[in-house]
N, C-alpha and C positions, 0 to 999 in steps of 0.2 A: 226676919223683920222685913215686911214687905217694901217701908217708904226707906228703910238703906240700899235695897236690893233695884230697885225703882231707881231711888236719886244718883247709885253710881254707876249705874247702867250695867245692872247683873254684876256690879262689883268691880269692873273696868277700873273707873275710879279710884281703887285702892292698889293699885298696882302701883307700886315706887318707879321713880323719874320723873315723866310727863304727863300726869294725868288726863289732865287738857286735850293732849295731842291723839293722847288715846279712845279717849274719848270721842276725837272728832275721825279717827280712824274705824271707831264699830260705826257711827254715822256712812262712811263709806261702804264698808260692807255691809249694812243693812238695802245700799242704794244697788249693791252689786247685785245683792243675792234677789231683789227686786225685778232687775233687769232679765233674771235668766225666766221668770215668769210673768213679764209683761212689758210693753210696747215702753220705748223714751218716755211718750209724753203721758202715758199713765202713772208710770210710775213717777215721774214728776208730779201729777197732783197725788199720787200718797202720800206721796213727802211732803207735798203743802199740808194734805189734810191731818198727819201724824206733829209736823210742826206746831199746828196749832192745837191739837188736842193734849201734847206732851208742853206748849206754856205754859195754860189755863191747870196742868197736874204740879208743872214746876215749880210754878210759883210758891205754892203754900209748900210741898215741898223744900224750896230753898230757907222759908222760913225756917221751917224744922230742923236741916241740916248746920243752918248757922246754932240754933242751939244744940243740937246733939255736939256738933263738934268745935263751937266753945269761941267760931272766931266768924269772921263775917268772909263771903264768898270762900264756905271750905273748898281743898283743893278734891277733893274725892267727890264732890258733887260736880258731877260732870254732865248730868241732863240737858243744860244750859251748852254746852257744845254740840251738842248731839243736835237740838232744835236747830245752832245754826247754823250748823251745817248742812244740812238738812235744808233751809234756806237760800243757803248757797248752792244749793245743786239743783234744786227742782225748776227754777224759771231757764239753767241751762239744758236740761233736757225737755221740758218744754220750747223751747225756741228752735233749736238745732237736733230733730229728733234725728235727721239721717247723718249726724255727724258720729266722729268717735267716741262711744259715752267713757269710755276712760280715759280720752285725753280731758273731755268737758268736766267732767268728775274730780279729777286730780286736781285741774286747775283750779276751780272752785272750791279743794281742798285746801291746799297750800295757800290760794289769796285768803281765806277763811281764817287762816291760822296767822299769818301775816297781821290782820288787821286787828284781831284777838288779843295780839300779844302787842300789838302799837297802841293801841286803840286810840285813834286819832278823831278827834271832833266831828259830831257829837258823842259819841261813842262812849266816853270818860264821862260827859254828862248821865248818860243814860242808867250806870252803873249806883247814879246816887239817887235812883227811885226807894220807896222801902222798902226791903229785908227781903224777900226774894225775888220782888219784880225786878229791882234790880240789878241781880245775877241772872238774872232772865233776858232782860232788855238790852241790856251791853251785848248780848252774842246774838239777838235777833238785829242788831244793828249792825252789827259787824258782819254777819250771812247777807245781810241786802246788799254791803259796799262790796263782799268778797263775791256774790252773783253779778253787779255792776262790771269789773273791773275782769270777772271770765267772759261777761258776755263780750265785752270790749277785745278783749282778745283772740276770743273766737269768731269775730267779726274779722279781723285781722289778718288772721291766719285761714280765714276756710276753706280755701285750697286744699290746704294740709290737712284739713280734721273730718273731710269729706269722705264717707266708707267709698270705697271701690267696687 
């Protein structure tokens, strides 16, 4: 079935513990396996242009997932991580192409998953759009403040995150 195989991300999603986290972890390695065939800042607008082509699929997707699996924001739909993560990392490789994309990457993983799992204002709002826009919107809100808060830090520190 293509829209289960689709909304958990080739099945990610159904992996028992943290689906979520997993989820935002094939986002990583989608961003890795990118990198080994094209430049920071290209690959950062893939990820923009994939972020927004995999909303506009997620959306009505999440519809679907919330009925197939019987409860609202299932945890095995994990598209909605994927997108913001995704989010999170492409304005940091856009901005800092000569820096280290796996320090920029990581951070913008973990602030991503951080803000995911707080979801602090508006964030919490964002979730009570309807039926999938809203598993949608909550993790594209939360990829802006978790690219926010790597850019801040990679401002910060760029000394350190400078290739040699």
């Amino acid at each position: 079935m293509i829209r289960k195989l689709v909304s958990t991300c080739f099945y990610v999603g159904c992996v028992p513990g943290a689906p979520g986290t997993y989820g935002s972890f094939a986002a990583l390695a989608v961003a890795l396996v990118l990198l080994q065939f094209a430049p920071p800042a290209t690959t950062g607008l893939v990820l923009l242009g994939l972020a927004a082509l995999l909303t506009f699929v997620g959306a009505p997707l999440g519809t679907w997932a919330e009925g197939y699996y019987g409860k609202k924001d299932p945890s095995p739909f994990v598209l909605d991580e994927v997108v913001g993560c995704f989010v999170a990392m492409a304005p940091v490789l856009l901005l800092f192409p000569n820096a280290r994309p796996l320090l920029g990457l990581g951070g913008a993983f973990v602030f991503f998953r951080i803000f995911d799992v707080l979801k602090p204002f508006p964030i919490y709002l964002a979730e009570k759009a309807p039926a999938g826009w809203g598993i949608m919107l909550d993790d594209l809100v939360a990829g802006c403040y978790a690219a926010g808060a790597t850019i801040a830090g990679m401002l910060l520190f760029a000394d350190m995150l400078v290739k040699s």
